[in-house]
C-alpha positions in Angstrom: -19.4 20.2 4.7 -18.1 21.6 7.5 -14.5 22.0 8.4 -12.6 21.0 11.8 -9.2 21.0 13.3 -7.7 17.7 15.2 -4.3 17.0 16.4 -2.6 14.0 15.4 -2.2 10.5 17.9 -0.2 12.0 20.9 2.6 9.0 19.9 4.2 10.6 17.0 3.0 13.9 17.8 6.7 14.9 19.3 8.0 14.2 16.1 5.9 16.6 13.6 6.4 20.0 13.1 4.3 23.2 14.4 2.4 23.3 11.1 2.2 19.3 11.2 0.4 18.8 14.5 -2.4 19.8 12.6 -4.0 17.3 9.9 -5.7 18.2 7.3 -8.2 15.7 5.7 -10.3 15.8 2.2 -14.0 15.3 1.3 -15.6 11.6 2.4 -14.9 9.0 0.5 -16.0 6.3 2.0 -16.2 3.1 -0.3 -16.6 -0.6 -0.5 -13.8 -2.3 -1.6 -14.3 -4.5 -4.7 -14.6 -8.3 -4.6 -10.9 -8.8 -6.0 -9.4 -5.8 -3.6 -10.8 -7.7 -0.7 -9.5 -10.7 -1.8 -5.8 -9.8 -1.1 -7.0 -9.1 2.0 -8.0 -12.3 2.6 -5.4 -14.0 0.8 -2.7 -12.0 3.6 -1.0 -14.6 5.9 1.7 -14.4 8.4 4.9 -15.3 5.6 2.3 -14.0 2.7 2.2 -10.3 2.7 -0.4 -8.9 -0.4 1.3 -5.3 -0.5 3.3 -3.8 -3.8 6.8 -2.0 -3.0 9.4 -0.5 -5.2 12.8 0.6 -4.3 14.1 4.3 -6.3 17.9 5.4 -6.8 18.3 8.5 -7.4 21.5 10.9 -8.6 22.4 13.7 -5.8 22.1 14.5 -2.4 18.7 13.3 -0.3 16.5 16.1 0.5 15.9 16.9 3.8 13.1 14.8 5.8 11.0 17.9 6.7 11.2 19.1 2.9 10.5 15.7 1.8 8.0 15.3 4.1 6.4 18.3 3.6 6.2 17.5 -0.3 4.5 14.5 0.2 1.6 16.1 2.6 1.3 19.0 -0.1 0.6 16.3 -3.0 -1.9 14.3 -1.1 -4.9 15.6 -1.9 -4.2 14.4 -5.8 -3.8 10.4 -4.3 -6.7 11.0 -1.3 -6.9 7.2 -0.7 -3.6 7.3 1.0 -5.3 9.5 3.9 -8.1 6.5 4.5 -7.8 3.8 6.1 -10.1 0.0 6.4 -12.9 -0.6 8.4 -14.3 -4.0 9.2 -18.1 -4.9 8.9 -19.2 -6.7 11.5 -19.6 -10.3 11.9 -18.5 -10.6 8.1 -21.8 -9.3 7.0 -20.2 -6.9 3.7 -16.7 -6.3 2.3 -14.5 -3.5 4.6 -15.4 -0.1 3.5 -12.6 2.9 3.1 -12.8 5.6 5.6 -11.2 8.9 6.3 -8.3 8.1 8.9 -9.0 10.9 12.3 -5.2 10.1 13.5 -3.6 10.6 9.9 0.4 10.9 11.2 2.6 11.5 8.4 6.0 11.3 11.1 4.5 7.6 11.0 4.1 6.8 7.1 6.8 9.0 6.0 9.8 7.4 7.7 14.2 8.3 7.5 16.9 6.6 7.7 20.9 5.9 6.7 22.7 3.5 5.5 26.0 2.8 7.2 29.3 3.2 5.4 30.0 2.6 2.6 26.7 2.5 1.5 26.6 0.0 -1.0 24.0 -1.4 -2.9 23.9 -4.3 -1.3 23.2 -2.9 2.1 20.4 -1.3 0.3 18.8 -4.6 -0.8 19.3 -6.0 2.7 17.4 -2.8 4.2 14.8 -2.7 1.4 14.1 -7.1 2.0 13.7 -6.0 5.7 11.5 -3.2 5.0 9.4 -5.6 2.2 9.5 -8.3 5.4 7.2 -6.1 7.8 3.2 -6.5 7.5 1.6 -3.5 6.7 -0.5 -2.1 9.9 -4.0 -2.4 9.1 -5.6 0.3 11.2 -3.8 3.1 9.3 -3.6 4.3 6.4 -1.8 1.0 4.1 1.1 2.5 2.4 4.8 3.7 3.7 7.7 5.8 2.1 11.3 5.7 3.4 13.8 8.0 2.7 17.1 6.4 2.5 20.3 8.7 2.7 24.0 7.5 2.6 24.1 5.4 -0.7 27.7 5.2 -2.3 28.4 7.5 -4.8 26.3 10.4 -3.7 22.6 8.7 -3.9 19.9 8.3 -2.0 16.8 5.7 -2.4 13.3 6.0 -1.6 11.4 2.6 -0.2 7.6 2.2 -1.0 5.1 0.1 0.0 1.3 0.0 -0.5 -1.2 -3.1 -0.2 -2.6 -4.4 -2.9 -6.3 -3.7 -1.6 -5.3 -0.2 -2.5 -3.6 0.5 -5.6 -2.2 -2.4 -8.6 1.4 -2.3 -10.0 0.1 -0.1 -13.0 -2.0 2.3 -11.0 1.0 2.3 -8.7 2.9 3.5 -11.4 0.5 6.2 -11.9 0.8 7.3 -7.9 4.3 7.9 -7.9 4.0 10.1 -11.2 1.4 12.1 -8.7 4.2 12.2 -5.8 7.0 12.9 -8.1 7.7 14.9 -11.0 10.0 14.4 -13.7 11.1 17.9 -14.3 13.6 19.9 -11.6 10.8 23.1 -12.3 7.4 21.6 -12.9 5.5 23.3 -15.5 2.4 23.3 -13.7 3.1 22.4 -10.1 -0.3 21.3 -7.9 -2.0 24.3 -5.9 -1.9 24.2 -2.6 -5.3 22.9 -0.6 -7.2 24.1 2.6 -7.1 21.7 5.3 -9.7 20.1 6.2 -11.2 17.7 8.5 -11.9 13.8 7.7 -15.5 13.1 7.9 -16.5 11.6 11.0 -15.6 7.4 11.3 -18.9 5.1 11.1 -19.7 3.0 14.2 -19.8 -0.6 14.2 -23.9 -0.4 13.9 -23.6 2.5 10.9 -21.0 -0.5 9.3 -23.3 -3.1 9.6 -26.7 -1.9 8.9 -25.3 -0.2 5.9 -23.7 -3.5 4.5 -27.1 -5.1 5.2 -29.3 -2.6 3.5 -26.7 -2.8 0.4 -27.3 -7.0 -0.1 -31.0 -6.4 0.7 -30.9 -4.1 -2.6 -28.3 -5.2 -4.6 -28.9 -8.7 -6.4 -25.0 -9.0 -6.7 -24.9 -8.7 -2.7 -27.8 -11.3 -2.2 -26.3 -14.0 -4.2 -23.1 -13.7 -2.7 -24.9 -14.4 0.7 -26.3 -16.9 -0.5 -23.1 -18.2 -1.7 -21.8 -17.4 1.6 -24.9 -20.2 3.4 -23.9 -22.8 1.4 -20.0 -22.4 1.6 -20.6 -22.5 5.6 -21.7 -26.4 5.9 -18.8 -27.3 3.5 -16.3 -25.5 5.3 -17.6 -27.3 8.6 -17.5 -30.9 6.8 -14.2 -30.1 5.7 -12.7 -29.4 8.6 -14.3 -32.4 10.4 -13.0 -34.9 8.2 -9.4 -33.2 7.9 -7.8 -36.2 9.8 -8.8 -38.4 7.3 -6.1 -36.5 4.8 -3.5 -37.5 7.2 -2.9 -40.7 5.5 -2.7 -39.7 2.0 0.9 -39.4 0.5 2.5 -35.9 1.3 4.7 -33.9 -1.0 8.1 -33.9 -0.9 9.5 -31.4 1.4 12.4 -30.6 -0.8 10.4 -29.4 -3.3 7.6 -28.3 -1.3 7.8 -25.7 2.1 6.0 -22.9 3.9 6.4 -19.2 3.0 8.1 -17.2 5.6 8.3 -13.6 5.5 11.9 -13.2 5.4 12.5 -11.1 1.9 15.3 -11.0 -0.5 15.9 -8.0 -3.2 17.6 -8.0 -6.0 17.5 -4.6 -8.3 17.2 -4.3 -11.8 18.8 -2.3 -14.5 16.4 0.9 -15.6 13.8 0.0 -18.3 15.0 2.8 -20.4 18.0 1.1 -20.8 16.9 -2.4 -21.0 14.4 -1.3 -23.7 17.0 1.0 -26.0 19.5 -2.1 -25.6 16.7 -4.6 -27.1 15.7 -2.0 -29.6 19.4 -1.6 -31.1 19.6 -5.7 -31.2 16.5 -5.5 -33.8 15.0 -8.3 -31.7 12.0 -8.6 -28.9 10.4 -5.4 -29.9 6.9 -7.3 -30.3 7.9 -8.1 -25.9 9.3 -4.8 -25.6 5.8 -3.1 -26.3 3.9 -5.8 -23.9 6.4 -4.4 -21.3 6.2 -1.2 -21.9 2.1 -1.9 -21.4 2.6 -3.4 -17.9 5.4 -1.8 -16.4 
């Protein structure tokens, strides 16, 4: 494979440092997402947003953005989905494929801000709802960190959000053991990687034919187009004869409303805690081990 230099979208470019307006990219991996990833894709509406986010105190001062930044970008190559981005088959034909992002900005995914005085933690629920509120743009790369500086008693907080299509709540778990590390002086910190160039994006023809050739060959593919032929006159009938619902009772609006966006937060006390309090009680341990599976 060979390797090749690009700057980043002219936009945030401003904003990155000399050894940032370079990116650096890993070796292809394009994929097809599964039939349940793509299913949160589908499932995404306008007050239904299908992405997993997190909110992090920590003790002591906030690093600087540069520094933080600059940690992220040097642990990247350990999580390289979060340097792709979606692709769309045409006309529906085949579930959207990951591909290498060309314009991978991290000024834009690795974002800093304050929290006015006095920098309670209830500021930092209303900031982290707002953050939670926003859609997740799906022509980059799906996933965000925000560095929050200014919470009360010498804190900071770090905001994260990545789509479900991309990574679970347990495997999310596992990416921010990647990003972070529990020790002040890691053991065995990652080695540092050549940059390198993301392989060059697919055309709309390359995404289609490929998509085509895979349910030609793959039985799994062909029944789900076939799946796909009968669902169609269904979906038509259905939507001819929706007037007809009109008339039929409708469920009580007081128990019964729309999704909006708007987010609220509330934070929890650390698990550690939580579990050494139960533990002491002699109660819930068979719960406390389920939790400690799922967390």
């Amino acid at each position: 494979m060979t390797n090749e230099r690009g700057r980043v979208g002219s936009l945030f470019a401003n904003l990155c440092e000399g050894a940032h307006r370079w990116y650096a990219t890993i070796m292809t991996m394009t994929d097809r997402l599964s039939g349940l990833d793509s299913s949160f894709l589908h499932l995404e509406r306008d007050g239904t947003h299908m992405h997993v986010a997190s909110t992090t105190i920590f003790e002591g001062p906030a690093p600087p953005y540069v520094q933080f930044r600059d940690h992220i970008e040097s642990r990247l190559h350990l999580v390289p989905r979060f340097r792709q981005k979606l692709r769309m088959v045409p006309f529906g034909q085949g579930r959207p494929v990951w591909v290498d992002d060309p314009h991978l900005n991290l000024a834009y995914h690795v974002r800093h801000t304050s929290l006015p005085e006095p920098g309670s933690e209830q500021q930092l629920r209303v900031l982290a709802a707002r953050i939670f509120s926003q859609q997740l743009d799906r022509s980059k790369p799906l996933w965000e960190l925000w560095l929050i500086e200014g919470l009360k008693g010498g804190r900071f907080a770090i905001v994260g959000k990545t789509h479900h299509a991309m990574v679970d709540g347990v495997s999310g778990v596992d990416i921010t053991t990647v990003l972070f590390d529990a020790e002040k002086e890691p053991i065995d910190p990652p080695s540092g990687q050549e940059r390198w160039a993301p392989a060059p994006e697919p055309s709309r023809a390359q995404l289609l034919s490929e998509a085509l050739f895979q349910r030609a060959i793959d039985p799994r593919e062909i029944t789900r187009g076939m799946r796909r032929v009968i669902r169609g006159p269904r979906r038509a009938l259905r939507k001819a004869t929706g007037t007809l619902t009109h008339d039929q009772p409708q469920p009580d609006e007081t128990t019964s409303c729309g999704m909006s966006s708007t987010r609220c937060l509330g934070l929890a006390p650390p698990i550690l805690a939580m579990s050494q309090a139960v533990e002491s009680s002699g109660r819930l341990k068979g719960v406390l081990r389920q939790v400690r599976r799922t967390v």
